[in-house]
C-alpha positions in Angstrom: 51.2 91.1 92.4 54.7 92.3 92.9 57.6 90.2 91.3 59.4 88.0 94.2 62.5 89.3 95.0 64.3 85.7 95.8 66.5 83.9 93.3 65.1 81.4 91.2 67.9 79.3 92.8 66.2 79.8 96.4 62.6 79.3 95.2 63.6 75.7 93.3 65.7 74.6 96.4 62.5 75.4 98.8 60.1 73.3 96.6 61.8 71.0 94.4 61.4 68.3 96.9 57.3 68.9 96.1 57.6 69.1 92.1 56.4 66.8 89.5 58.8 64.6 87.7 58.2 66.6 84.9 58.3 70.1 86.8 61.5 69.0 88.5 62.7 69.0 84.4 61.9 72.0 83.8 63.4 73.3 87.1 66.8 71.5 86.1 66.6 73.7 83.0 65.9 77.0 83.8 69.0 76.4 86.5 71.4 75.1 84.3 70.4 77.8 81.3 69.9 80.9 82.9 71.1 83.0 80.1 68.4 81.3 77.9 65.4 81.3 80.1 66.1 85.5 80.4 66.9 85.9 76.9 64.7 83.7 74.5 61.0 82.8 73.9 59.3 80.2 75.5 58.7 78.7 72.6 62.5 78.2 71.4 63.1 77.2 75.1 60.5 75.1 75.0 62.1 73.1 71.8 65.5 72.9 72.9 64.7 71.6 76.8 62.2 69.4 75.0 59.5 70.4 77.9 56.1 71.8 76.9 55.4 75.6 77.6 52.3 74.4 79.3 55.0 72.8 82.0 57.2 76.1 82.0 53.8 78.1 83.3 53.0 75.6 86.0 56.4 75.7 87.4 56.3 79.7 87.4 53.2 79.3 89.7 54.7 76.1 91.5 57.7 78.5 92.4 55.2 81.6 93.3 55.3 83.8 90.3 52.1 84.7 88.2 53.1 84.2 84.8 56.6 82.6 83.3 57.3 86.0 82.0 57.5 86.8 85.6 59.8 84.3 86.3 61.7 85.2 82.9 61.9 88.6 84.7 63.7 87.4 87.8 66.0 85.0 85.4 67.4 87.9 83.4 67.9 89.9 87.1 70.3 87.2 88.3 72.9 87.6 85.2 72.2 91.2 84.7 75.4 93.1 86.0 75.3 96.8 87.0 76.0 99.7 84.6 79.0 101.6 85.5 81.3 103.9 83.4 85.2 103.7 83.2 85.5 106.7 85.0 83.5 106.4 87.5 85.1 102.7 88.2 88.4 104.4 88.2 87.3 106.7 90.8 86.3 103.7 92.8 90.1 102.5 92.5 91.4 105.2 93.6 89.4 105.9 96.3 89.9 102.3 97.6 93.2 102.1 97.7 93.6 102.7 101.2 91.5 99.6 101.8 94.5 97.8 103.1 93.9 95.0 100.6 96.5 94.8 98.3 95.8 95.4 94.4 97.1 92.1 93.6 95.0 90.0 96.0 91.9 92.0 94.9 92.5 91.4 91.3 93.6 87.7 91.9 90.6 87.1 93.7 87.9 89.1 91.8 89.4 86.8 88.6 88.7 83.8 90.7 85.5 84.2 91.7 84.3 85.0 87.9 86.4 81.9 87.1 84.3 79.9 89.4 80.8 81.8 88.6 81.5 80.6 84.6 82.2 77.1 86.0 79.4 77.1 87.9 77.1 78.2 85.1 78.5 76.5 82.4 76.8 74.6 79.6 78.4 71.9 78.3 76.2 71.4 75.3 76.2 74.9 74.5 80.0 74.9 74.5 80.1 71.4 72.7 77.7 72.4 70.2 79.7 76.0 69.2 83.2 74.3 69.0 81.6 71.5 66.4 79.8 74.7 64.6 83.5 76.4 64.4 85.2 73.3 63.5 82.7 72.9 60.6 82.3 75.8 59.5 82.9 77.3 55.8 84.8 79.9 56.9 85.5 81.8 60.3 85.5 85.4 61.1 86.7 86.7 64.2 85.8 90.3 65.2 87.1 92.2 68.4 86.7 95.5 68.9 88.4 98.2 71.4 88.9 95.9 74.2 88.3 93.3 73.0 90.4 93.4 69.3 93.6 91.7 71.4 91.2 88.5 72.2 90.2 88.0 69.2 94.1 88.9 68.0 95.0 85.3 70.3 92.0 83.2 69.1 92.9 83.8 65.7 96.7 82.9 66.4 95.8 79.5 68.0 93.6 79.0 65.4 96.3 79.4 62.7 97.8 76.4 62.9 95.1 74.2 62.0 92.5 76.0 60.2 93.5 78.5 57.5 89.8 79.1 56.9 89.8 81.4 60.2 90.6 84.9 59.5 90.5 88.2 61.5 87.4 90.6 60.5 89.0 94.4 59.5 92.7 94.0 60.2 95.6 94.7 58.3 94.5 97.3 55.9 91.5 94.3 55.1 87.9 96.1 54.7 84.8 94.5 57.4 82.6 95.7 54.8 84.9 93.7 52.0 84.4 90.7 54.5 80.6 91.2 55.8 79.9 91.3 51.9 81.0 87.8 51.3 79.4 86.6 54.5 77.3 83.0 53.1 75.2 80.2 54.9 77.8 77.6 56.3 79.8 81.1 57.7 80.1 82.0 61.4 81.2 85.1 63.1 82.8 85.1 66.1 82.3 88.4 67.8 83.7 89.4 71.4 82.5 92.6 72.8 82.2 94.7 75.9 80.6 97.2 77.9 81.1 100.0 76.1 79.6 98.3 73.0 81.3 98.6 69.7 79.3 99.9 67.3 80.8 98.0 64.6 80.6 94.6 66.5 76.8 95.4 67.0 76.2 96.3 63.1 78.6 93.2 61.9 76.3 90.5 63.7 73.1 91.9 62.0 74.5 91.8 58.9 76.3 88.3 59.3 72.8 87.2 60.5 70.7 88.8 57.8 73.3 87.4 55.1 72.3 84.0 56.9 75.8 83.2 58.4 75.6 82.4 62.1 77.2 84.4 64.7 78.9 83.4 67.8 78.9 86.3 70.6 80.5 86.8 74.0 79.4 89.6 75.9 78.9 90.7 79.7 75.5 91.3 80.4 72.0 91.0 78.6 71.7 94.5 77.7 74.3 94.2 74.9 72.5 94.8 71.5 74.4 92.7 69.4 72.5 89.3 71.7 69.7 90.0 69.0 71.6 89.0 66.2 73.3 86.2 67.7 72.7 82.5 67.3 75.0 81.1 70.2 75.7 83.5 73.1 78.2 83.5 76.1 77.2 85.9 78.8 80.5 85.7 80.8 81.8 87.3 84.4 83.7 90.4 83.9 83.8 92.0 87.7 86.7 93.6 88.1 88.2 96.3 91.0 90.0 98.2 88.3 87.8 100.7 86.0 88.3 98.0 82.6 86.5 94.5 82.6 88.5 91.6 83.5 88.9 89.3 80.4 90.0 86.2 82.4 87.0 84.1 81.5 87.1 85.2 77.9 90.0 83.3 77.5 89.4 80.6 79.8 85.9 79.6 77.1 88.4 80.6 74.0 91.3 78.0 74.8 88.4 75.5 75.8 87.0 76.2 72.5 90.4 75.9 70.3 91.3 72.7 72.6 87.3 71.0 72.0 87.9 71.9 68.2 91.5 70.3 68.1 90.3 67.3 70.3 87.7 66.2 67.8 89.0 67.0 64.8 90.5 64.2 62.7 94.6 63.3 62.6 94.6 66.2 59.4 94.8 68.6 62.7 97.6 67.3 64.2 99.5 67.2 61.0 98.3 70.9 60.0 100.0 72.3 63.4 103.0 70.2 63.2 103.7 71.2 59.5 103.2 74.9 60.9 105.6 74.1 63.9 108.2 72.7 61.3 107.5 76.3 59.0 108.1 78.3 61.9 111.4 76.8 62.9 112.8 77.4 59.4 111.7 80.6 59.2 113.7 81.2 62.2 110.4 82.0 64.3 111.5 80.1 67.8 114.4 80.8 69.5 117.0 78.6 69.0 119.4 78.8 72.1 
């Protein structure tokens, strides 16, 4: 039987009225973790939603789709994004530019909308659960690469003023190989990369994982290799009319990070930025007037 074509967001809203209790549960969750439902076993889904996989099957067939892996199928379609190379985007541009839309309303607006798609497909717990795992963390490696190294470059500035265990992966003359070696249990790598993947990014989070560290990945679309090495993932909007990704929502889940991290922490946090503020000014950092 062919796959249906319909989201999984039409099928539950046609039926939901005429599930269980406990199917309506499992409905909630495959909604509000798409990323998860395409991504993991049913098994580890299955722990975390804290519904059996017995229940994840009968809603598959309650929302007309042979198996789960069916429904998995149609789960991982609805946050894939289509492969496109740089040049052939920036053909696009240029060939739209007679659209009679201005640049800046189409940039404005395509940042919006992937704004609101991340809002809309946010997980609370998920992001909850990685800022404690950052704020308790041995030590905290940040690794950007091509596009992404200036991200990462940010994240590790904000982060500078209250945790001097956070530390940029391969910069400043530093080895990643020097850094990966050292990697321990109680570690986390935080690794942002993009369509094209960096192959360094990719080979990092296998061998933070393997050297039993945990590693924290945004990325753009399921097909990124590095999602097999990770332990918490952000698939995150990127659409953008010009031939690069948009990074908009990237920093949009990195400030809400650093600002979850701050927020919890104890008064030591305040303190550490304020003696940092205080540093700065006698150094002569801030512009005095």
């Amino acid at each position: 039987m062919p796959i249906p074509t319909s989201t999984l967001e039409d099928r539950v809203a046609e039926r939901y009225a005429g599930l269980s209790e406990q199917l309506r549960k499992a409905a909630d969750y495959v909604l509000a973790n798409p990323l998860d439902i395409a991504s993991r076993p049913l098994r580890s889904i299955s722990n975390d939603s804290k519904v059996s996989p017995a229940t994840f099957s009968r809603l598959s067939r309650a929302l007309g789709y042979d198996t789960f892996e069916d429904m998995k199928e149609i789960s991982r379609r609805s946050v894939d994004q289509q492969v496109i190379s740089l040049s052939a985007k920036a053909e696009l541009l240029r060939n739209g530019s007679a659209s009679g839309q201005s640049m800046l309303s189409r940039q404005g607006e395509a940042c919006i909308e992937n704004i609101q798609t991340f809002l809309t497909r946010a997980d609370e717990r998920k992001l909850e659960e990685t800022a404690t795992l950052l704020r308790d963390a041995n030590r905290v490696i940040l690794l950007g690469a091509l596009a992404s190294t200036g991200i990462t470059e940010y994240f590790a500035y904000l982060a500078q003023f209250f945790a001097p265990n956070w530390s940029l992966a391969g910069r400043m003359g530093a080895s990643l190989g020097s850094q990966a070696a050292q990697l321990r249990q109680g570690d986390v790598v935080f690794i942002v990369t993009m369509r094209p993947y960096a192959q360094r990014a990719v080979a990092a989070a296998r061998l933070a994982r393997e050297a039993g560290a945990d590693v924290v990945l945004v990325t753009d679309a399921l097909e990124c290799p590095a999602l097999a090495h990770a332990s918490h993932s952000f698939v995150v909007p990127t659409d953008s009319p010009q031939f690069f990704s948009s990074y908009v929502v990237t920093l949009v889940l990195i400030e809400t990070l650093i600002a979850m991290i701050v927020a919890a922490s104890e008064a030591d946090a305040t303190a550490a930025i304020k003696k940092v503020e205080a540093k700065n000014q006698e150094l002569g950092e801030y512009w005095a007037g």
